[in-house]
Structure formats: C-alpha cells, structure tokens
C-alpha positions as CSV (number, residue, x, y, z in Angstrom):
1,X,-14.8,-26.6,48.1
2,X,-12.0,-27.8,50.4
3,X,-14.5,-29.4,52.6
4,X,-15.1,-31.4,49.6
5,X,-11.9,-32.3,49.1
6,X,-10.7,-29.4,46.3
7,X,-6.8,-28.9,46.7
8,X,-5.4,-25.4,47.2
9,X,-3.6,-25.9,44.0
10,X,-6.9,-26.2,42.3
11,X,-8.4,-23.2,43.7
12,X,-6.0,-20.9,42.8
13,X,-7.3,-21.5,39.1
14,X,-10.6,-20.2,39.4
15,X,-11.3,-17.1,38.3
16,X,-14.6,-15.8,40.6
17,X,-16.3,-13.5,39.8
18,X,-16.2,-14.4,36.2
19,X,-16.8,-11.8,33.2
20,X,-15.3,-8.6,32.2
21,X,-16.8,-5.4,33.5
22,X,-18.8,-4.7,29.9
23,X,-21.9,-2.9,31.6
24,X,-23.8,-6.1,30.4
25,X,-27.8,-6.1,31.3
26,X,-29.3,-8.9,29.5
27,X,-28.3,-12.8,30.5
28,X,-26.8,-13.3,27.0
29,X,-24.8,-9.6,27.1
30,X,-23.3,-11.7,30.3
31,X,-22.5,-14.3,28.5
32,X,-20.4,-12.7,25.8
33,X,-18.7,-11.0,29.1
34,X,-17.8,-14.3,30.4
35,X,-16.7,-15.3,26.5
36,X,-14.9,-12.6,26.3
37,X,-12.5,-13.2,30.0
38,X,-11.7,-17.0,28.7
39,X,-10.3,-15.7,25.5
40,X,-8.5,-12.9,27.2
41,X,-7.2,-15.6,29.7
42,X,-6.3,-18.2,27.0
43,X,-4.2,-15.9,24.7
44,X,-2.6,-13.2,27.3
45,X,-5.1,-10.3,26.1
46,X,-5.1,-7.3,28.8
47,X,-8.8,-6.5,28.5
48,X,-8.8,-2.8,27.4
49,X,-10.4,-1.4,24.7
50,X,-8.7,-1.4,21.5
51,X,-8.4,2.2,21.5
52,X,-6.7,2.3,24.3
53,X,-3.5,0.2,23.0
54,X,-0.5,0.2,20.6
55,X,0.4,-2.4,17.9
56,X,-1.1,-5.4,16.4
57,X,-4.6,-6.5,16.8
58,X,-4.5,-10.0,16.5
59,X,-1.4,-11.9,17.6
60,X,0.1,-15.1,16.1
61,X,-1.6,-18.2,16.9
C-alpha cells in the first residue's frame, strides 16, 4: 500500500485482521463478526460479552 502511494497516516486506520473472535464457521457467521467490530469501533463498545460488564446496555446516541 505505500508503494502505491497510501500515507502512513492512512494506514494506521485500518483495522487488519478484521472481525471479532466469535468462533464464526460459516462465510455469513463472518460477516456478522466483521458487523459486529465496526459497531464496536463506531460507538466505543469493549467487545465482551454482556455478562461480563456492569451498567447500561445501550448508551446514548
């Protein structure tokens, strides 16, 4: 990518590999992983499992 002219600045948003780890086996169980890291990355969520945390379930939009 930076033989093609990507700047470092750039690179440092990609997220690679992509997907949390769900245990997915099918192409669309994948999918939902990959879903799932974008919304996680686009509101601040932490990834764990619901039982696993304290307070609120859904946050203020």
């Amino acid at each position: 990518l930076v033989e093609a002219g990507v700047r470092e600045d750039e690179l440092a948003r990609l997220h690679s590999p992509i997907g949390l780890d769900l245990g997915a086996r099918t192409p669309e169980e994948t999918a939902v992983s990959i879903a799932a890291e974008i919304v996680s990355a686009r509101w601040g969520g932490s990834g764990h499992a619901l039982t696993e945390t304290d307070g609120r379930i859904h946050h203020d939009a």
